[in-house]
Every structure is written in C-alpha cells, then in structure tokens.
N, CA, C and O of each residue as an XYZ file, in Angstrom:
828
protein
N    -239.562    -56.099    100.167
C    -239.680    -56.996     99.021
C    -239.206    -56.317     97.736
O    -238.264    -56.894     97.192
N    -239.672    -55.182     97.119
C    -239.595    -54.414     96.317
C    -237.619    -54.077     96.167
O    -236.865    -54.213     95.204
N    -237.361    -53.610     97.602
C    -235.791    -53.525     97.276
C    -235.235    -55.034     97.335
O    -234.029    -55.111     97.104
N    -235.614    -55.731     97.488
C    -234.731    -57.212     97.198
C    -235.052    -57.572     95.879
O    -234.268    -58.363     95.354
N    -236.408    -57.030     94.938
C    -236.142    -57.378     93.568
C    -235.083    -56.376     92.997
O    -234.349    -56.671     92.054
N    -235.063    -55.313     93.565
C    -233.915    -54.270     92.843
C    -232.851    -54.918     92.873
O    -232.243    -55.223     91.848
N    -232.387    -55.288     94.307
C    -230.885    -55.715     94.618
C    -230.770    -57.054     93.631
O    -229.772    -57.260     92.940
N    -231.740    -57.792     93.656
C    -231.433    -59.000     92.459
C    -231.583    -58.210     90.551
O    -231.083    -58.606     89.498
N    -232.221    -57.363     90.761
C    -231.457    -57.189     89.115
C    -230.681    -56.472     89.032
O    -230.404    -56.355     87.839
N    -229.720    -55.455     90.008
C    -228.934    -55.285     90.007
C    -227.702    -55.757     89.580
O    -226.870    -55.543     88.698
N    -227.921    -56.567     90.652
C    -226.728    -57.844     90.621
C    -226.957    -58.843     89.160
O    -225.916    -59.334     88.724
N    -227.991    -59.097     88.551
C    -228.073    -59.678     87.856
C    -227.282    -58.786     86.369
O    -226.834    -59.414     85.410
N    -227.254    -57.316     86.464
C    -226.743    -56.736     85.756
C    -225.496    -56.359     85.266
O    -224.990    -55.957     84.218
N    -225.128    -56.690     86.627
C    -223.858    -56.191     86.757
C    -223.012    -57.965     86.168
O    -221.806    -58.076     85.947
N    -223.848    -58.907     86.061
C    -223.004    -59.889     85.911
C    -223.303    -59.931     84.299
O    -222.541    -60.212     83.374
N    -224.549    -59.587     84.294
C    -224.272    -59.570     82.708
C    -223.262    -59.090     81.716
O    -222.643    -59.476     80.725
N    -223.475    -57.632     82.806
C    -222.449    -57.155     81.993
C    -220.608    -57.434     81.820
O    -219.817    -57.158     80.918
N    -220.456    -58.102     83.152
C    -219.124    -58.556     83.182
C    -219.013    -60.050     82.043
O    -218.112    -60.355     81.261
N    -219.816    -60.481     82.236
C    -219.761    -61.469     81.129
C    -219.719    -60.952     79.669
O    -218.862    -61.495     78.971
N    -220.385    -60.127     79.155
C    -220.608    -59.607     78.294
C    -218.789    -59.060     77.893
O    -217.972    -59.607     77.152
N    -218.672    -57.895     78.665
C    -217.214    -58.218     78.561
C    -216.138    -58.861     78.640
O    -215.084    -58.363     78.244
N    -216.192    -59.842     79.062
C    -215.446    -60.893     79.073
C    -215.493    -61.832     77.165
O    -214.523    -62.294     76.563
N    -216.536    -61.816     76.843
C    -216.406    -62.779     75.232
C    -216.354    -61.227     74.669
O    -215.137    -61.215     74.484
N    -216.662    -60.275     74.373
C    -215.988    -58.973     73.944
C    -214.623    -59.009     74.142
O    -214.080    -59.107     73.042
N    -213.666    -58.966     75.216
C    -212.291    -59.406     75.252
C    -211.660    -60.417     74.520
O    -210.797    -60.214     73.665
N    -212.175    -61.703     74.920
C    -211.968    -62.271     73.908
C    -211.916    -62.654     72.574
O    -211.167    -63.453     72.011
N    -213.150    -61.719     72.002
C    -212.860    -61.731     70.702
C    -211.878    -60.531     70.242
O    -211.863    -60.121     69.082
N    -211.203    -60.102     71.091
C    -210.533    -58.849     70.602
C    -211.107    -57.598     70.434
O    -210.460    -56.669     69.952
N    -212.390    -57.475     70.824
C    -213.170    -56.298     70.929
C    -212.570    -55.189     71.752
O    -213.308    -54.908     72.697
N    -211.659    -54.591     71.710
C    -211.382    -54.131     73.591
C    -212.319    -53.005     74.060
O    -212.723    -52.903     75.218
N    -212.678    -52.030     72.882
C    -213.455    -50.918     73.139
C    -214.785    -51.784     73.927
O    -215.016    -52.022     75.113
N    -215.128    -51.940     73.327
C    -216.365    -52.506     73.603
C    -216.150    -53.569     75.247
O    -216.911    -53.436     76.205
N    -215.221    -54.345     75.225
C    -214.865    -54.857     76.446
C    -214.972    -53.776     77.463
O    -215.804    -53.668     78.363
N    -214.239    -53.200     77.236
C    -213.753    -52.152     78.629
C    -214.946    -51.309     78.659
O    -215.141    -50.529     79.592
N    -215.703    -51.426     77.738
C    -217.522    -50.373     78.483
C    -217.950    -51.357     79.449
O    -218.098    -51.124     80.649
N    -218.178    -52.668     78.775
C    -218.922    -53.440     79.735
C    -218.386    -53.755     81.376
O    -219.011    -53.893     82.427
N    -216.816    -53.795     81.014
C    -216.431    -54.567     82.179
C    -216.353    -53.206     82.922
O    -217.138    -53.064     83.859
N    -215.475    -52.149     82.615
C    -215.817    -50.597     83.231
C    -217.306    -50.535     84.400
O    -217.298    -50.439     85.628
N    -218.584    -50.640     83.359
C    -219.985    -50.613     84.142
C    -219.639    -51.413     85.252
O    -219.250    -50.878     86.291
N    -219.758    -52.882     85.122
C    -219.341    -53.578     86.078
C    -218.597    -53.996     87.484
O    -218.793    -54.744     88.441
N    -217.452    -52.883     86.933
C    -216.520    -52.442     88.162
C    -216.546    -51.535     88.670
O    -216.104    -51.418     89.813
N    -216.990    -50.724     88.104
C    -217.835    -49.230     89.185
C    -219.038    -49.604     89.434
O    -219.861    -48.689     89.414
N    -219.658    -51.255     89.802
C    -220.431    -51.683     90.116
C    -220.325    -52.302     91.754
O    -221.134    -52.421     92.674
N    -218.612    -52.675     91.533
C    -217.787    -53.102     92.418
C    -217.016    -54.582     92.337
O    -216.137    -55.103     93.023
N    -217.932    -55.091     90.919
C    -217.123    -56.792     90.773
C    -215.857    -56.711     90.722
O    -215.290    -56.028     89.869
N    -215.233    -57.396     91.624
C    -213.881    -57.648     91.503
C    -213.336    -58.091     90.512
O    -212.381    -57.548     89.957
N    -214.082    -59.550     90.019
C    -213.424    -59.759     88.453
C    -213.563    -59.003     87.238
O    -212.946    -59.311     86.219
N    -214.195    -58.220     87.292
C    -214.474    -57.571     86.280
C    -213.385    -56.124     86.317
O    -213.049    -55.550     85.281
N    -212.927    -55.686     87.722
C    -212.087    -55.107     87.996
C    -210.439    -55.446     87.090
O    -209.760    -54.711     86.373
N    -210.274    -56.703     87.479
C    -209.396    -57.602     87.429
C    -209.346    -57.894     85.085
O    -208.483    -58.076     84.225
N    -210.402    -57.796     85.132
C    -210.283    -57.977     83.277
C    -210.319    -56.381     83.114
O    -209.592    -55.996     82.198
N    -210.925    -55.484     83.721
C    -210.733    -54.388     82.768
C    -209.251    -54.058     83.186
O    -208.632    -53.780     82.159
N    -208.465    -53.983     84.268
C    -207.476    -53.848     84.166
C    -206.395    -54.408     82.853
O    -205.507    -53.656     82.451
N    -206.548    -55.495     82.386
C    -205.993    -56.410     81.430
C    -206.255    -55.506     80.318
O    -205.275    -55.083     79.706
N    -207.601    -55.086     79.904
C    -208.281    -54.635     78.857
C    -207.085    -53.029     78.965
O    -206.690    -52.438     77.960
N    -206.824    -52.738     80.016
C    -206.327    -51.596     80.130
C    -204.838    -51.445     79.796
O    -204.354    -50.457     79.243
N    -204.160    -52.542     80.195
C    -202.537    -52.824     80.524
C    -202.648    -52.799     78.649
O    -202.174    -51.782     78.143
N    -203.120    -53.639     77.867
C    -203.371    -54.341     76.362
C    -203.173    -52.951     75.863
O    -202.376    -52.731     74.951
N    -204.022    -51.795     76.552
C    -204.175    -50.517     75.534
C    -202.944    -49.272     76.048
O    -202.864    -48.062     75.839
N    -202.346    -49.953     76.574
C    -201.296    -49.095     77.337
C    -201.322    -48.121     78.179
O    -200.522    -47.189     78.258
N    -202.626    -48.414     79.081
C    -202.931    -47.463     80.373
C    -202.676    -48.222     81.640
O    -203.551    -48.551     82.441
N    -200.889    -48.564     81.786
C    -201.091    -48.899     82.751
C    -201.247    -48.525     84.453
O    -201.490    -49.218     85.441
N    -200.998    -47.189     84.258
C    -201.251    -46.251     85.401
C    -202.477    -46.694     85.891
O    -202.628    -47.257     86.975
N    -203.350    -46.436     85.086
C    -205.083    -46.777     85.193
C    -205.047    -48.073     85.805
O    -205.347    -48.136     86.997
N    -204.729    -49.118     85.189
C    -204.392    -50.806     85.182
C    -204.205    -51.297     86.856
O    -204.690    -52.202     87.536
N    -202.961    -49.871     87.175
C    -202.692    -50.454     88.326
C    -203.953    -50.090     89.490
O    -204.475    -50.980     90.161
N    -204.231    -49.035     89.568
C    -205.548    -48.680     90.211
C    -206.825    -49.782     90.406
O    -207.200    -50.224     91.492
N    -207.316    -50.066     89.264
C    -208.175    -51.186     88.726
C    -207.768    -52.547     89.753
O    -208.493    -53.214     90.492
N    -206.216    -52.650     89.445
C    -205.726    -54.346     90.560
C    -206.205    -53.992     91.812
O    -207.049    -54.527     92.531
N    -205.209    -52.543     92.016
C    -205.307    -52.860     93.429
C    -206.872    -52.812     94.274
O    -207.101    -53.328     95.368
N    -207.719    -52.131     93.519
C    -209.439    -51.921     93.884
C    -209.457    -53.080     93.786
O    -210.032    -53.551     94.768
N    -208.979    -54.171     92.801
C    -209.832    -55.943     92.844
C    -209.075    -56.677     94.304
O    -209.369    -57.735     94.860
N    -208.034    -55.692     94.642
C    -207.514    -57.056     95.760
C    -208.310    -57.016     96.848
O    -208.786    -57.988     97.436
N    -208.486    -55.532     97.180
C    -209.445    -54.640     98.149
C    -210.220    -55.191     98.158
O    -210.548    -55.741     99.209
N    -211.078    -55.387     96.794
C    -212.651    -56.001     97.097
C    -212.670    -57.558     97.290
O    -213.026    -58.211     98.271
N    -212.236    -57.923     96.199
C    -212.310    -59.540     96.484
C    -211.090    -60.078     97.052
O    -211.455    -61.130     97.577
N    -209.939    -59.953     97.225
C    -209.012    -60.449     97.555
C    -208.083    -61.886     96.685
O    -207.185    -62.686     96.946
N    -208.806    -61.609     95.788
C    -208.161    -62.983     94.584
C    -206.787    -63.169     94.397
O    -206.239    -62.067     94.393
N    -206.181    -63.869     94.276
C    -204.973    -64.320     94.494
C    -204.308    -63.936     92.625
O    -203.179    -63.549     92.323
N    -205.055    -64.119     92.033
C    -205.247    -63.459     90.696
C    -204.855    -62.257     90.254
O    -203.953    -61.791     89.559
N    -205.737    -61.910     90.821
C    -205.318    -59.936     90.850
C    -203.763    -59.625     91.407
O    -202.792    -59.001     90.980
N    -204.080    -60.419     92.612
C    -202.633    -59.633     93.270
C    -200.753    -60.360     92.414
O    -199.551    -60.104     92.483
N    -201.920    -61.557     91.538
C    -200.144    -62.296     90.927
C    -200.129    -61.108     89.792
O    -198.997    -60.633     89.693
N    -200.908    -60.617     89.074
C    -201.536    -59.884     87.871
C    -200.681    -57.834     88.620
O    -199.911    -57.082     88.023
N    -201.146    -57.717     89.642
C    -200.362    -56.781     90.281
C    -199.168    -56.922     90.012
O    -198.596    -56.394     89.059
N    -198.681    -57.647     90.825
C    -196.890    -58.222     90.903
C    -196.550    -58.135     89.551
O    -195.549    -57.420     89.502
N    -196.894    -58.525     88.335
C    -196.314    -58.619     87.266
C    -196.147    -57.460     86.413
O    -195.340    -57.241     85.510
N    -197.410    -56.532     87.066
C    -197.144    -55.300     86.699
C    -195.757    -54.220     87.171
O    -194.926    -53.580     86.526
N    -195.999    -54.397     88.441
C    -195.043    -54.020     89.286
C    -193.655    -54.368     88.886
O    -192.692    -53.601     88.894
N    -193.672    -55.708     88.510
C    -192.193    -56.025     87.981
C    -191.913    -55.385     86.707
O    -190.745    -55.011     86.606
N    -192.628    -55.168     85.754
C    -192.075    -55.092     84.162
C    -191.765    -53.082     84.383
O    -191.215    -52.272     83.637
N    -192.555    -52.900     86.016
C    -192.410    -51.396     85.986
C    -191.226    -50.936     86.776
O    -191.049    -49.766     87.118
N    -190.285    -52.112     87.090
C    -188.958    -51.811     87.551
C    -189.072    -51.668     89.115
O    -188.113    -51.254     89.766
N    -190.629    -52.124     89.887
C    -190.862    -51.951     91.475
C    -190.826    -52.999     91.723
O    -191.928    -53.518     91.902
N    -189.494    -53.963     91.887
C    -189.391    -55.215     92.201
C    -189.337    -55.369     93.564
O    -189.217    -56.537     93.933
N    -189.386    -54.600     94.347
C    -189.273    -55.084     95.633
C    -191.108    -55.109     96.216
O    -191.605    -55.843     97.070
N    -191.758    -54.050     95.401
C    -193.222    -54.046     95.962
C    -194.035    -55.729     94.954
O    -194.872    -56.491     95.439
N    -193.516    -55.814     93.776
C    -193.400    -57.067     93.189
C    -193.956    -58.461     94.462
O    -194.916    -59.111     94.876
N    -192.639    -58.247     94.580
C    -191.889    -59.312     95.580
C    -193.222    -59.539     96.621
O    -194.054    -60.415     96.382
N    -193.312    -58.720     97.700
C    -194.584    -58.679     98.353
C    -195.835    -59.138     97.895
O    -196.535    -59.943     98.509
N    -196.248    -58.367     96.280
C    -197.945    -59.011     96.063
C    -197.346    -60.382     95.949
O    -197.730    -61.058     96.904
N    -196.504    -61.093     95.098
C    -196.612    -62.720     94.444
C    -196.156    -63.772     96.150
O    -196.444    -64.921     96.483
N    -195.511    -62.882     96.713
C    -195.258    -63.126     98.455
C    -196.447    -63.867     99.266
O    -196.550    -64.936     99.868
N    -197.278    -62.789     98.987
C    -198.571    -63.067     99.217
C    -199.819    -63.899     98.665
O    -200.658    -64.554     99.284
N    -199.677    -63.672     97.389
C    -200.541    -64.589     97.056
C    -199.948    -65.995     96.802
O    -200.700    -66.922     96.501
N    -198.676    -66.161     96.912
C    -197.853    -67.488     96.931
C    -198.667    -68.270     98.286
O    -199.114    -69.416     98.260
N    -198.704    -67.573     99.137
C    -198.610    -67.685    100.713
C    -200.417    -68.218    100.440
O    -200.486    -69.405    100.762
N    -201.108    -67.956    100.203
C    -202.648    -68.077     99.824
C    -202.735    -69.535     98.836
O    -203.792    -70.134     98.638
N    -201.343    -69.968     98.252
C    -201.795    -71.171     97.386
C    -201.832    -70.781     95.770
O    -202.086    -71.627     94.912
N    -201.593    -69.617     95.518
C    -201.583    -69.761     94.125
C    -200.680    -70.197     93.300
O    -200.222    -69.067     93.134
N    -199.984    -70.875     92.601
C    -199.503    -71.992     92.358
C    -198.337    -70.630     91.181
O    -197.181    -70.371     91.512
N    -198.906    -70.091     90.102
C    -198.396    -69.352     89.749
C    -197.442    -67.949     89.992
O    -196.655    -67.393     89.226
N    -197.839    -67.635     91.337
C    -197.391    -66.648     92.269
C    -196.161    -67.248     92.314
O    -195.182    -66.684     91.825
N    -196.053    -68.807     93.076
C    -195.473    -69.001     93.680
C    -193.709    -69.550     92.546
O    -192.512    -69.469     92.823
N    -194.333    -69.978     91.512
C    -193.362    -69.824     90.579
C    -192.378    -68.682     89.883
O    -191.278    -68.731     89.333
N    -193.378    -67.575     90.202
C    -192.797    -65.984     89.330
C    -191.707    -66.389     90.506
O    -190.625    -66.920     90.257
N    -192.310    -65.951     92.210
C    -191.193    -65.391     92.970
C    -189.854    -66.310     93.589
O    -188.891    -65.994     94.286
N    -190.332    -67.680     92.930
C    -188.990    -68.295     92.526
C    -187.922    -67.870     91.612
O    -186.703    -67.845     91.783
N    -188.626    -67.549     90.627
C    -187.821    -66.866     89.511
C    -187.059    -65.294     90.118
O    -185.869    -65.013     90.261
N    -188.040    -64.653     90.322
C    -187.370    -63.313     91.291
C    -186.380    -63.766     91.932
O    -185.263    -63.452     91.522
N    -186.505    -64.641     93.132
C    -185.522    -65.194     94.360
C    -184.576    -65.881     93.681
O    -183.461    -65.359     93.695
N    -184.682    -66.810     93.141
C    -182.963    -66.876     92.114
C    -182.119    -66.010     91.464
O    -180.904    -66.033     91.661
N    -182.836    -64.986     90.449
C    -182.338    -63.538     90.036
C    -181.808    -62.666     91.168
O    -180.959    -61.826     90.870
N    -182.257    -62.781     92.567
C    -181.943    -62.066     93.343
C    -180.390    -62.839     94.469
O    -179.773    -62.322     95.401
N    -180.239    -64.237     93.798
C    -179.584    -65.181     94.277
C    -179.691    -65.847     95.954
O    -178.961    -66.498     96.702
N    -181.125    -65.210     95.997
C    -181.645    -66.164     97.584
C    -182.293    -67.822     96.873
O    -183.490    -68.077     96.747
N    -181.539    -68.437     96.623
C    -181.487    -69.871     95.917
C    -182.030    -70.973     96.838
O    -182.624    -71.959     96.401
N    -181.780    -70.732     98.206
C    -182.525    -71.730     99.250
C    -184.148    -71.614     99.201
O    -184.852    -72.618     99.090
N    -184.935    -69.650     99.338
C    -185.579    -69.790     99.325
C    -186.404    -70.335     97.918
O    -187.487    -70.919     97.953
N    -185.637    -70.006     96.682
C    -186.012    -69.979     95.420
C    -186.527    -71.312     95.462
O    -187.662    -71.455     95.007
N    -185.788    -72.574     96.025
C    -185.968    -73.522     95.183
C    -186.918    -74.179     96.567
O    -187.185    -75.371     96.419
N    -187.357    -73.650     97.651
C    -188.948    -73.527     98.071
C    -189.769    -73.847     97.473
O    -190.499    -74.824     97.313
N    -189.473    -72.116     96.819
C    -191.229    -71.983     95.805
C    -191.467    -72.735     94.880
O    -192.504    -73.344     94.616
N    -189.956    -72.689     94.078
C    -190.649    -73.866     92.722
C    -190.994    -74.647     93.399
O    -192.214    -74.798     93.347
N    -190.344    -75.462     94.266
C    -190.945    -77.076     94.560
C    -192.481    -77.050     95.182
O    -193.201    -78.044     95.274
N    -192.780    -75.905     95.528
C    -193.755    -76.165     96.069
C    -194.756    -76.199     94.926
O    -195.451    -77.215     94.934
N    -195.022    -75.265     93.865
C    -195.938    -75.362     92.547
C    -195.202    -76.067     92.109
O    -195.420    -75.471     91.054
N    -194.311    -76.982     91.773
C    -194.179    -78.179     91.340
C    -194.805    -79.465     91.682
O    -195.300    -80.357     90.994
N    -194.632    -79.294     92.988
C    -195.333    -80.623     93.642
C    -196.640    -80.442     93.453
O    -197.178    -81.516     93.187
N    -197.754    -79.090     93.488
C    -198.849    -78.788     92.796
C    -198.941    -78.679     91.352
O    -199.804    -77.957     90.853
N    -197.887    -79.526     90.435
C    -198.161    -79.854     89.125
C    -197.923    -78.703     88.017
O    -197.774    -78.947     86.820
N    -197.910    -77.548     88.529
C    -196.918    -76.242     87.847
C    -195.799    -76.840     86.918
O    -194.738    -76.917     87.537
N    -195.700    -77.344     85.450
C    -194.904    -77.379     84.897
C    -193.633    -76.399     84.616
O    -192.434    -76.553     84.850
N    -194.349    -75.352     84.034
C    -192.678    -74.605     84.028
C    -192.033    -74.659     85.827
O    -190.820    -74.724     86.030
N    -192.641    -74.635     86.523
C    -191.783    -74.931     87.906
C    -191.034    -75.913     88.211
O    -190.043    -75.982     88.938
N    -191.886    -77.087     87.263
C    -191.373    -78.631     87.151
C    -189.857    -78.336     86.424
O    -188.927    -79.095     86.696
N    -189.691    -77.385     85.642
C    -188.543    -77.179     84.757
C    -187.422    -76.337     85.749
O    -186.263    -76.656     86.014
N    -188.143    -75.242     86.159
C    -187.449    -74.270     86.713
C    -186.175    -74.890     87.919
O    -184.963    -74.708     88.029
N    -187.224    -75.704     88.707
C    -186.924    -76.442     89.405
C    -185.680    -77.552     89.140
O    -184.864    -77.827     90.019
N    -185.660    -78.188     87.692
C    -184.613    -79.015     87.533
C    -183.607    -77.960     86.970
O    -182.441    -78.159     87.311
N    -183.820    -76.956     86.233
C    -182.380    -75.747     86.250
C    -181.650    -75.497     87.805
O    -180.450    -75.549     88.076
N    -182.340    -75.327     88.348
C    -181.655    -74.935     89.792
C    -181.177    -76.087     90.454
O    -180.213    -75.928     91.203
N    -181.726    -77.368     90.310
C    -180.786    -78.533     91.053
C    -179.874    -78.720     89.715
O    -178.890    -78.839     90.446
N    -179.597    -78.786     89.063
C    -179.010    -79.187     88.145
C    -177.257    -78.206     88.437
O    -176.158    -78.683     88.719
N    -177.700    -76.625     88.196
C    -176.788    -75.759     88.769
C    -176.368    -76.652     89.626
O    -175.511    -77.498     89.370
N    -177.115    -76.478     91.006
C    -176.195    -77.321     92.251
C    -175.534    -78.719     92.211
O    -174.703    -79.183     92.992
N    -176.070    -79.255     91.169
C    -174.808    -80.836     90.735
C    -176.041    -81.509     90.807
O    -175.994    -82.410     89.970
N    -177.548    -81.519     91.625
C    -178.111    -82.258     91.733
C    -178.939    -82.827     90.404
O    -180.165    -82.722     90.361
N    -178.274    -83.359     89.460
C    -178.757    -84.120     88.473
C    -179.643    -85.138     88.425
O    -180.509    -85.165     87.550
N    -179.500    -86.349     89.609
C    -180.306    -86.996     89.711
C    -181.836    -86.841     89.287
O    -182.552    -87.238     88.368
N    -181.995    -85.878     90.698
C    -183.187    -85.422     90.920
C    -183.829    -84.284     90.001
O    -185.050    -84.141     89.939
N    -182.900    -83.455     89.266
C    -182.971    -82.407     88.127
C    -183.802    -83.488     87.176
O    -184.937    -83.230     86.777
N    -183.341    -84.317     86.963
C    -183.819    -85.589     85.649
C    -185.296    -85.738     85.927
O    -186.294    -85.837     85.214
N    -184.990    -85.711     87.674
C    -186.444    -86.939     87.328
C    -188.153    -85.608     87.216
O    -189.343    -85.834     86.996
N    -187.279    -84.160     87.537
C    -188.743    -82.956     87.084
C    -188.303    -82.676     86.225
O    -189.374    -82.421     85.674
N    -187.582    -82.450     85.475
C    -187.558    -82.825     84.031
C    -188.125    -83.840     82.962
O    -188.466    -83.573     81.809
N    -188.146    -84.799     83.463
C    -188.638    -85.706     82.976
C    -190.243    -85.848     83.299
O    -191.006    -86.062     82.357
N    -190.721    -85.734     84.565
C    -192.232    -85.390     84.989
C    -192.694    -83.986     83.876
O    -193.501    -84.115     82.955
N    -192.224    -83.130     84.103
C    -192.467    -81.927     82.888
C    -192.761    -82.324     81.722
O    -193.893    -82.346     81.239
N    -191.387    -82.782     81.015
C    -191.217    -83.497     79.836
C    -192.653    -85.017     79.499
O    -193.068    -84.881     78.348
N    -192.934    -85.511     79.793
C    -194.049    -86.231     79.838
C    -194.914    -85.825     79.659
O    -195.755    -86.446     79.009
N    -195.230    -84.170     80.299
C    -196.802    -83.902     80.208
C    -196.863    -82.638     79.030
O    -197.878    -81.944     78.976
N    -196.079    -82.468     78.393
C    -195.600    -82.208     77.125
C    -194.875    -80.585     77.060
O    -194.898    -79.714     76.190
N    -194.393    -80.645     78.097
C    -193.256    -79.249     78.573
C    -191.885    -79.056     77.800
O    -190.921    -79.668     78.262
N    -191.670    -78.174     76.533
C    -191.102    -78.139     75.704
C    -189.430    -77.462     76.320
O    -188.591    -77.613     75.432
N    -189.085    -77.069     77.066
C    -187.809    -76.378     77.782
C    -187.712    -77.850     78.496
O    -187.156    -78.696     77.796
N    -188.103    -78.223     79.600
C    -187.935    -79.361     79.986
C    -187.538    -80.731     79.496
O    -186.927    -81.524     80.212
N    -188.074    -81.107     77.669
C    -188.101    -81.912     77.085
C    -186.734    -81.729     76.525
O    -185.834    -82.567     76.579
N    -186.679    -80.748     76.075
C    -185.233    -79.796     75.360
C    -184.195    -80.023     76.721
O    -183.132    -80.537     76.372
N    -184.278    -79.768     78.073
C    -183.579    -79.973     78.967
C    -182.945    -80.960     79.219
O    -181.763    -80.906     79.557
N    -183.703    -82.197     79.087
C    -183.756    -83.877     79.371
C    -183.520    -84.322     78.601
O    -183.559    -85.549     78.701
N    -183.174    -83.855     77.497
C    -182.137    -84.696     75.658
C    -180.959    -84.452     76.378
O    -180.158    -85.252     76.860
N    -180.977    -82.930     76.379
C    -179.362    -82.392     76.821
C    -178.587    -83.319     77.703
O    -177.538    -83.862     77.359
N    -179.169    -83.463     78.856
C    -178.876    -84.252     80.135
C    -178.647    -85.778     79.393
O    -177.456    -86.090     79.406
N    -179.597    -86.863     78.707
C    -179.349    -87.916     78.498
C    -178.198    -87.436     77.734
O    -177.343    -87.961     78.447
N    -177.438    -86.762     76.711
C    -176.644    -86.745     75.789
C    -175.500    -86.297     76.505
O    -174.404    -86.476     75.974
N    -175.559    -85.754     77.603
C    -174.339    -85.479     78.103
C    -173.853    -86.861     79.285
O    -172.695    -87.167     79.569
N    -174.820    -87.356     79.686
C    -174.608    -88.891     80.308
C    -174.532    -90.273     79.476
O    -174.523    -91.441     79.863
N    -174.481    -89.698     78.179
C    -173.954    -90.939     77.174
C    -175.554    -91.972     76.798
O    -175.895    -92.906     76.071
N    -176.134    -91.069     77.819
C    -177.605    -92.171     76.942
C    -177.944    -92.034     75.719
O    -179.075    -91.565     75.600
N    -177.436    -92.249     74.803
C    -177.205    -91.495     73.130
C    -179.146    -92.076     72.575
O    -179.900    -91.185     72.186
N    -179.587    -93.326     72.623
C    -180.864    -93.823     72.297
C    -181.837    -92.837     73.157
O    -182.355    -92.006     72.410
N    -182.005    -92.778     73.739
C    -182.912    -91.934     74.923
C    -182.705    -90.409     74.850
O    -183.679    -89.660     74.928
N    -181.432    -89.930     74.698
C    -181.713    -89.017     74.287
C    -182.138    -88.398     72.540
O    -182.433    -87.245     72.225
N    -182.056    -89.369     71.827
C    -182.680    -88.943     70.563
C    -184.037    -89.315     71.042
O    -184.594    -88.285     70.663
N    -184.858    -89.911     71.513
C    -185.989    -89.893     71.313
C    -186.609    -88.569     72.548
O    -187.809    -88.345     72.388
N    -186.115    -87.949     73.390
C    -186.743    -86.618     73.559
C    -186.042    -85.753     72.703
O    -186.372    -84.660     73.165
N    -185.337    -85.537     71.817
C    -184.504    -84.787     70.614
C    -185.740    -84.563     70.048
O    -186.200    -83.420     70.031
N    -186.627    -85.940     69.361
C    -187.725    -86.300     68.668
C    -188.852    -85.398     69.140
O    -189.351    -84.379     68.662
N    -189.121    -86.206     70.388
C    -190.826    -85.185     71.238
C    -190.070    -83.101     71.250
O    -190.889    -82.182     71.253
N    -189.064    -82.910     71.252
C    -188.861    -81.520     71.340
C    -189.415    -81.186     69.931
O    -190.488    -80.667     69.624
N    -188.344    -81.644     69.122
C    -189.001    -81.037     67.229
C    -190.585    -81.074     67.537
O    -191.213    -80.024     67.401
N    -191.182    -82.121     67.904
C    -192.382    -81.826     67.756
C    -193.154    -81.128     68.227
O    -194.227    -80.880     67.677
N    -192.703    -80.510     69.664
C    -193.155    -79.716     70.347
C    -192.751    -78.335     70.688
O    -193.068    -77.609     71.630
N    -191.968    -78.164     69.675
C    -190.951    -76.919     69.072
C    -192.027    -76.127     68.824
O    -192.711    -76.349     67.825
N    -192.447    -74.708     70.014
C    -193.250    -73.793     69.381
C    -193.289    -72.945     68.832
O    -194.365    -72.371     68.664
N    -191.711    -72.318     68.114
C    -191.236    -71.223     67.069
C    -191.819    -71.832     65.562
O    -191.615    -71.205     64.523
C-alpha cells in the first residue's frame, strides 16, 4: 500500500513538473523550462523528453537535443519526436538518416511527417513517390500538402486537378495556395476570379 502511494506521487510529480515546464516554455522562460522539464525526463516522461529537447535545440545544444529525441522515441514512441528528430537530422546535413525517422513516422499516420518527406522525395526527384505522401496528408486535410501537392501536378501539366487543392487550401485560408490559384485563374484568362483570390492573398499576406 505504502509503495503505491509513493508510486502515485511520484508520478504525480513528475507531471507536475512537466507541465510546469511546459507554460515556463511558453512564456519564454527557457532557464527555468529546461529545470522543470530536465527533472521530468530523467524521470523518464517522454514528452517532457521531447520539450526539453526543443528547450535545448532554441539554446543551441543541439548535440544534447538529439540525445533527448532519440530517448523520447525509445520511451514513448511518438510520432512527434521522431518528425522533431528528422528535422533535426535534416538542417544537420544527415538527410538520408532524416529520410528514415519522417519514413517512419509517416508510416504510423502522422500527417506532418508525411508532408516533410514529400518535400525531401521531390528534392531528391523520386516524384512518384513524392506525390504519395503529399496526397496522402492532403487527403488528411494537411494544407501546405494541399499546396505542395498542386505544385507538383501542376509541374506535370496536371492543372485541372492542381486547381481544385489549390483551391481546397485556398478556402481554408492557405496563403501560397491562394497566391497559387490567382496565378492559375490569370494565366487561364479567368481575369474576375482571379482578382478576387489577388484580394483574399493581400489579406492574407503574412510579411
């Protein structure tokens, strides 16, 4: 009895404290973030693993950063961590180990994964599989995929269909997409239609 109240305030501690760091992060606290979430993850929480890494990448330890992911994939296996890996991996010039984490957590459903390694797989000019992935976080409502997706049919002539995720994007207020779908009406002579997404872009112009 006695060790099951331990193990519950344990645990109750350890979430405090990940929470605790978590609105510390957010307010821009980082020192203070990275004590709490730190405790927490040498507690073993995965998410808390997963934010102090962030807290870490922010302060330019990403050596540390990467350690931190890969302990969160280990423990919890979040699809999160491992897209959050991959992105590390990429900006660190290990695009092929990249490739693998967002591989994977694409493969698990994460909707964002599955967009980066579209982007990879076109850069890399495997374009069959590329335009897979977008469609697949597209059809799961992934806007920039919704976009990505009409760049790459569009390349291939397929305009039609470029228009019409462009235009799904563009609707739900996707500013490259909206900007995409003027272009397109103005180059097909829809001169009325395309001033009025001309219009929704200015407004949704985020410079």
């Amino acid at each position: 009895m006695r060790r099951r109240f331990r193990d519950a305030a344990e645990a109750t501690r350890v979430e405090s404290a990940f929470n605790s760091g978590l609105v510390a992060k957010q307010k821009g606290l980082l020192r203070q973030a990275e004590e709490y979430l730190r405790s927490a993850a040498d507690a073993g929480h995965s998410r808390a693993m997963r934010n102090l890494a962030i807290v870490l990448i922010e302060t330019g330890r990403r050596e540390e950063a990467e350690s931190w992911l890969r302990r969160a994939v280990e423990t919890g296996g979040e699809t999160t961590a491992m897209h959050n890996l991959a992105c590390l991996l990429y900006e660190s010039e290990r695009a092929e180990e990249a490739e693998q984490w967002w591989r994977r957590a694409a493969e698990k459903g994460d909707f964002e994964s599955m967009y980066s390694l579209g982007i990879l797989l076109g850069r890399s000019e495997r374009m069959a599989e590329a335009e897979r992935w977008y469609r697949r976080a597209a059809d799961g409502g992934h806007l920039d995929a919704m976009c990505g997706l009409g760049i790459l049919l569009a390349k291939s002539e397929r305009t039609t269909e470029a228009e019409r995720w462009w235009r799904s994007a563009a609707e739900k207020g996707h500013f490259d997409a909206t900007v995409n779908l003027g272009n397109l009406m103005t180059r097909t002579g829809r001169v009325g239609e395309a001033a009025v997404w001309r219009r929704r872009a200015a407004e949704l112009d985020p410079s």
